[in-house]
C-alpha positions in Angstrom: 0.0 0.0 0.0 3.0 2.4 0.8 4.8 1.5 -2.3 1.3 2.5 -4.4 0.8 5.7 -2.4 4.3 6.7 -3.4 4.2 6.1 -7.0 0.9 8.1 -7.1 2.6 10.9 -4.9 5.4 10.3 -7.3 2.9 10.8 -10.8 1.4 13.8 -9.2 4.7 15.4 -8.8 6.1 14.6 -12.3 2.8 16.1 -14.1 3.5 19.4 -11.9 6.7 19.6 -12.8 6.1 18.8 -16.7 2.9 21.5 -16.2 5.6 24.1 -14.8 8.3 23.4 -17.1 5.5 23.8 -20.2 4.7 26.8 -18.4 8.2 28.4 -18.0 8.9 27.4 -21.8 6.1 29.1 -23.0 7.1 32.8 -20.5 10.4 32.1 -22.3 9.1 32.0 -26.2 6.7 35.1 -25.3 9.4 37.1 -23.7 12.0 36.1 -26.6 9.0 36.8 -29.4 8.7 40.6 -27.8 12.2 40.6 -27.7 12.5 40.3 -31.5 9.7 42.0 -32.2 10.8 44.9 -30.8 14.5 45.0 -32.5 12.6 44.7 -35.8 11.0 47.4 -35.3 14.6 49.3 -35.1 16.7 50.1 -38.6 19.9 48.2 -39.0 21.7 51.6 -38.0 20.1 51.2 -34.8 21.0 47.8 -33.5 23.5 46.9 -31.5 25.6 44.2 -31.7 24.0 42.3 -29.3 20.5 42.4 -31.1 22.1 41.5 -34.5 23.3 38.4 -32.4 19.8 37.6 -30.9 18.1 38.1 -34.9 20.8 36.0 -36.1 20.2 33.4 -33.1 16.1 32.8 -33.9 16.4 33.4 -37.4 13.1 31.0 -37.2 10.9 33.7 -35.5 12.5 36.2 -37.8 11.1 34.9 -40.9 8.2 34.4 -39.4 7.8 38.2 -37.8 8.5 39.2 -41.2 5.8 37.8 -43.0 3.0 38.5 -40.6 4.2 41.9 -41.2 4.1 41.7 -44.8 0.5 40.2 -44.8 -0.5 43.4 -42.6 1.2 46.0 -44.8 -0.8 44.1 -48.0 -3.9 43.8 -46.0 -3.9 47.6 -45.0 -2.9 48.0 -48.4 -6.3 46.1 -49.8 -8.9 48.1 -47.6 -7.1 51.4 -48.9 -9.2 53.9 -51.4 -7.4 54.9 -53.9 -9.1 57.6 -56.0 -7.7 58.7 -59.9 -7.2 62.1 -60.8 -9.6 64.3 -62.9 -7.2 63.4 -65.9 -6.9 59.9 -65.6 -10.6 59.4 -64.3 -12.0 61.3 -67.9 -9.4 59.0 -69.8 -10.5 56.1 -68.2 -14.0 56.8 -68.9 -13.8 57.6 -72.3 -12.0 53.6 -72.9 -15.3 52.7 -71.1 -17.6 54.2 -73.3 -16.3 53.0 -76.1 -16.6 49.2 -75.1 -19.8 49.9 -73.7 -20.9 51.0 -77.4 -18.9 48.2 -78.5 -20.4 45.5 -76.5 -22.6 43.2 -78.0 -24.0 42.0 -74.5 -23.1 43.9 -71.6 -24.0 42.6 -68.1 -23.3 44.7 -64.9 -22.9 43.3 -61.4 -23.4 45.7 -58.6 -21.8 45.9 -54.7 -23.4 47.8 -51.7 -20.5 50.5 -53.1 -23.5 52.2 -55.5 -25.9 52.7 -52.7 -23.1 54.4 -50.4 -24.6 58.0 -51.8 -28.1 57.1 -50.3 -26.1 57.0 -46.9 -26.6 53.2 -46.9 -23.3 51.8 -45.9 -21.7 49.5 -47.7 -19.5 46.2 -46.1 -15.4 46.9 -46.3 -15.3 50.3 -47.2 -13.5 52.6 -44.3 -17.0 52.8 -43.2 -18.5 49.9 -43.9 -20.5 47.4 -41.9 -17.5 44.4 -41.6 -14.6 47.4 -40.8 -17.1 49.0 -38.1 -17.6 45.6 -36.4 -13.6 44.7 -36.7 -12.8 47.7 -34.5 -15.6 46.7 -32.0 -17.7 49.5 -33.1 -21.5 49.5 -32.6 -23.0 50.2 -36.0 -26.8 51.0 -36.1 -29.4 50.4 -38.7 -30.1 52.4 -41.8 -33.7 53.6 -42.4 -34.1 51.8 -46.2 -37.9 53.6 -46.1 -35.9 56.7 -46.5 -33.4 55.8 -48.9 -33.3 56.9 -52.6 -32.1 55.9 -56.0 -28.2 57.5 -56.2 -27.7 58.7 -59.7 -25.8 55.5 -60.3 -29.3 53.9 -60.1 -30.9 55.9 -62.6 -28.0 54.8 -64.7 -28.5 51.4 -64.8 -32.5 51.8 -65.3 -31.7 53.0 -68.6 -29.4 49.6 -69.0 -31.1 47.3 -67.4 -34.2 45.8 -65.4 -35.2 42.6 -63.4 -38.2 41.0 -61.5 -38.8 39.6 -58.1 -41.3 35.9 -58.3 -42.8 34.0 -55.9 -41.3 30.5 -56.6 -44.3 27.9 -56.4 -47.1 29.6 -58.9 -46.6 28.2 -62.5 -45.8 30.9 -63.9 -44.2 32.6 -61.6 -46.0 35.5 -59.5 -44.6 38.5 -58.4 -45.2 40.2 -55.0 -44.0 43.2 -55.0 -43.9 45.4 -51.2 -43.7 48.4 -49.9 -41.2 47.3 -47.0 -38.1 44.8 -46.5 -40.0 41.4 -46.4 -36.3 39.9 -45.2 -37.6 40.7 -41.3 -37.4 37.2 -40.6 -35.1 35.1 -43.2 -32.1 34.2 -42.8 -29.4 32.0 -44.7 -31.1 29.5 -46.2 -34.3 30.4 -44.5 -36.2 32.2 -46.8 -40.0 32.2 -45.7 -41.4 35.6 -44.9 -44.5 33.9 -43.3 -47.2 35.5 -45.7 -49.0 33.5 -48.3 -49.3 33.6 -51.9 -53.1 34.6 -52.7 -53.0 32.1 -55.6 -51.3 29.2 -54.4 -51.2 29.8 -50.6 -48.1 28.6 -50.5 -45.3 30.7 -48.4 -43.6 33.7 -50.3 -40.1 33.8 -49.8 -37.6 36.9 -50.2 -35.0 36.7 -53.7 -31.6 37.7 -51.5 -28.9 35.5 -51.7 -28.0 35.8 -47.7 -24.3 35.5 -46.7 -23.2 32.2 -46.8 -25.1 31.1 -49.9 -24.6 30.1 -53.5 -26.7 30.6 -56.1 -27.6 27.2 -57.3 -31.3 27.6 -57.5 -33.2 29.8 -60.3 -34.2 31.9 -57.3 -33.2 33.6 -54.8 -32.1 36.5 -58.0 -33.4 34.1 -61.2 -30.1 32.3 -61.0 -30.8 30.8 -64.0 -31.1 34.0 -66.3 -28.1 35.5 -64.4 -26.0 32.4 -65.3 -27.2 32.4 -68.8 -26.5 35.8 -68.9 -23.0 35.9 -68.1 -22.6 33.3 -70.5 -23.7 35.4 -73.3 -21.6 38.5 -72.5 -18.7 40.1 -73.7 -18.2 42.9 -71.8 -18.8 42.7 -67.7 -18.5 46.1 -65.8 -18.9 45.8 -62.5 -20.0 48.7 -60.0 -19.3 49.4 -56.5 -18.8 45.5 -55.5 -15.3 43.8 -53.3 -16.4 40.8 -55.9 -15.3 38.9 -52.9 -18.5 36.8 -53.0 -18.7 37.2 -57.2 -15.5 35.7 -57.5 -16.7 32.6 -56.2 -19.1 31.8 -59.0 -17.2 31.1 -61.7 -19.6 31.0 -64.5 -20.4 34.5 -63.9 -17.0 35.1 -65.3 -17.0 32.3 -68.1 -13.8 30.5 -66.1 -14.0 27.7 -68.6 -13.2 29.1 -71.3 -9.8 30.2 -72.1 -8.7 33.6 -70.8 -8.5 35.5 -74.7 -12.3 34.3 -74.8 -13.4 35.6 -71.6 -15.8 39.1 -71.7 -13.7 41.9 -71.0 -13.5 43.0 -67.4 -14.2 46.7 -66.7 -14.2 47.5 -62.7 -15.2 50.6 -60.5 -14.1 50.6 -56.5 -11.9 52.5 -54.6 -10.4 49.6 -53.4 -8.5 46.7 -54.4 -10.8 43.8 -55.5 -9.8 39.6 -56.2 -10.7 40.7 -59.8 -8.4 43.7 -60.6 -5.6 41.6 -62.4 -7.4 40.1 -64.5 -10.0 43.9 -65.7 -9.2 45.3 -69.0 -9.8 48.7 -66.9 -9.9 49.9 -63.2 -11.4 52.8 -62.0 -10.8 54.2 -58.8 -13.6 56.9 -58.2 -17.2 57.0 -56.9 -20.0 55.1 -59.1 -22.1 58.1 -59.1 -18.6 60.2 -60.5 -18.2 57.2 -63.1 -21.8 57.0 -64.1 -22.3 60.6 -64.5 -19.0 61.0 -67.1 -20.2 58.0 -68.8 -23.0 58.7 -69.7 -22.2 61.7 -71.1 -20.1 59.9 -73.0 -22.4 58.3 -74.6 -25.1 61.3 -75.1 -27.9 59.5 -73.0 -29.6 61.5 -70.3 -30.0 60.5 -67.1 -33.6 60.8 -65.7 -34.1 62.7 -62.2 -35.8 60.4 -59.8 -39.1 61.4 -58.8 -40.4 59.3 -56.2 -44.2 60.2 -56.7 -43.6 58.1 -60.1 -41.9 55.2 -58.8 -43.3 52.4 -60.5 -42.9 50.3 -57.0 -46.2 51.9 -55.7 -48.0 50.7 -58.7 -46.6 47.4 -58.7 -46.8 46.7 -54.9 -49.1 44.3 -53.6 -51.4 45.2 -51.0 -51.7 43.3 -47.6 -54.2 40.7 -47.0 -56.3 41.8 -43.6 -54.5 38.9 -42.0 -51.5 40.4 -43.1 -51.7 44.0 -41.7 -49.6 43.5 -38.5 -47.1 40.8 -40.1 -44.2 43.0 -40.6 -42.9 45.6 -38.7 -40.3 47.9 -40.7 -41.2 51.2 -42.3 -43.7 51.7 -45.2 -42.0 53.0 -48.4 -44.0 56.1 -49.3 -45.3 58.9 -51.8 -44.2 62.5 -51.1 -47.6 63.4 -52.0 -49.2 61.2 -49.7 -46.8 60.2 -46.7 -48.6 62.5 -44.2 -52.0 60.9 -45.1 -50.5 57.2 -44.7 -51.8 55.8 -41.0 -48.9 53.8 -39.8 -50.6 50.4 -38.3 -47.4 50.5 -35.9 -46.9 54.1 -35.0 -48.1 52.8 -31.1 -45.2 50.5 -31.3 -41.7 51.6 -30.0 -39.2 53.3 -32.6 -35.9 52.0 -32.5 -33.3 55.0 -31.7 -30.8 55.8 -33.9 -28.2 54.3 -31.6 -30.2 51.0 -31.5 -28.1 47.7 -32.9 -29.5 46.4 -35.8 -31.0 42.9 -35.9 -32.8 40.6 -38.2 -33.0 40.8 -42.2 -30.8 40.5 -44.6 -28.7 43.7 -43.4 -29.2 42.5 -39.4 -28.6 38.7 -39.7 -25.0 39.4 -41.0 -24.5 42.1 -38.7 -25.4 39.5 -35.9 -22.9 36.8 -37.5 -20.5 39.5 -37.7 -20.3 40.3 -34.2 -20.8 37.1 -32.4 -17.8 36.4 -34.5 -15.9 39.4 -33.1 -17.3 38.6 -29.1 -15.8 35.0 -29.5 -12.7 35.5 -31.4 
């Protein structure tokens, strides 16, 4: 029985010795790691001999200081604007014009970047949602009731137009609202909760939420999109990272070999996946861009007037069993917005300091910082 106590006596010692040696070892590699650290940050002039000895001594950690350094300076270097001069930005734009004119099918891809003049933030700009919550900063909600068409919009309504569907009529039927219907979706949960008057199946929202591919014809008419790509020859693409557009590769025609690809024309201020392989990179403001360009190419850009917006006659109304199933703000007229009864005006408004949650703005702003709070 003695002998057993003392080899458990024995065990218990040797673990706190190997604990305390681990523990010494690793006071030692933290204290030798600032050590280093800090004669990096010194010019060769400055060193002494000793330091050079200590560099040349943990040449390991060295390399390794050095690199993480490097990936800062490029990362810093990424998230950057970078804005061309009045020169280069009208020479720039005058290339785009002419393979605009050119193009025989010309597709544009947007980014939050074109809504930044309606003072709705975009993700990785200085500003942006993702920077905000990497420096622990609250960031509250935008009031998308309030928000406008920025001239970049207009822009693209004489290029372009799209439609929302509800996915489970044959054909397709489109509910159009006055509100964001993306209150309670999330990734791959994309039921509003209200029913289709036709079908009376469930309506669901057409956003492709982070974390999501678009496999499907919806959310966005994947389908057209895809065989839309496919058919271009020129892709200009506004305001966007393309950190989540770079992922899809037959939006860029990756199989085919890269002197058949459609030419690559991008606008951000900041560095994008994409930029090595564009024909032409702008760095200026979509509105700036849009507004030269168009010039360009003689076509006038129309003035929004919100009393025309053809959302009010396309919306669909509420069912009676509908009226209380949403709770953000009613788009509305000019003419008309102090005759509107708000069915939740007895309901508490959120301050402008409130967090945002739920939607397709909220969820990822939710994701974003329990990210933050367990990292």
């Amino acid at each position: 029985m003695d002998n057993q106590t003392n080899l458990a006596v024995s065990s218990r010692t040797e673990k706190k010795a190997l604990e305390k040696a681990k523990i010494l070892q690793r006071e030692s590699d933290r204290e030798v790691f600032l050590l280093v650290g800090r004669i990096l940050k010194k010019t060769e002039a400055e060193r002494s001999e000793e330091e050079a000895s200590v560099l040349l001594l943990h040449r390991n950690l060295v390399d390794e200081l050095i690199k993480r350094q490097t990936r800062r300076n490029e990362l810093k270097r990424k998230q950057e604007e970078v804005f061309d001069d009045a020169d280069e930005l009208k020479r720039k734009v005058r290339q785009l014009a002419v393979a605009v004119q050119q193009a025989k099918h010309l597709v544009v891809y947007t980014g939050a970047g074109i809504s930044t003049a309606a003072s709705i933030p975009d993700y990785r700009g200085p500003n942006g949602v993702w920077t905000q919550l990497q420096k622990g900063r609250v960031f509250s909600s935008s009031d998308l009731s309030k928000a406008e068409p920025t001239l970049t919009h207009m822009c693209i309504k004489m290029l372009y137009q799209d439609m929302l569907v509800c996915t489970h009529c044959s054909p397709v039927r489109e509910y159009v609202r006055l509100f964001d219907v993306t209150e309670r979706t999330s990734l791959h949960r994309h039921g509003t909760g209200r029913r289709c008057s036709h079908c009376g199946k469930e309506l669901r929202d057409t956003i492709v939420h982070f974390g999501e591919r678009g496999t499907l014809e919806t959310p966005l008419n994947w389908k057209a999109a895809a065989e839309a790509a496919k058919m271009a020859d020129v892709i200009l693409c506004l305001g966007s990272s393309l950190k989540v557009l770079k992922k899809y590769a037959c939006l860029w025609c990756m199989n085919r070999p890269a002197d058949k690809r459609p030419k690559l024309y991008i606008i951000n201020l900041q560095w994008t996946p994409k930029d090595d392989l564009a024909v032409l990179k702008i760095h200026a403001k979509c509105d700036d861009v849009m507004n030269l360009l168009m010039k360009e190419l003689h076509i006038h850009i129309p003035v929004y007037v919100r009393v025309d917006d053809p959302i009010f006659s396309l919306a669909t109304p509420l069912h009676p069993d509908e009226q209380h199933s949403h709770t953000r703000a009613l788009i509305a007229r000019h003419d008309v917005i102090d005759d509107i009864i708000d069915p939740f005006s007895d309901l508490q408004q959120p301050s402008e300091s409130q967090q945002v949650c739920g939607g397709w703005f909220g969820r990822g702003y939710g994701k974003g910082r329990k990210k933050k709070k367990t990292a």
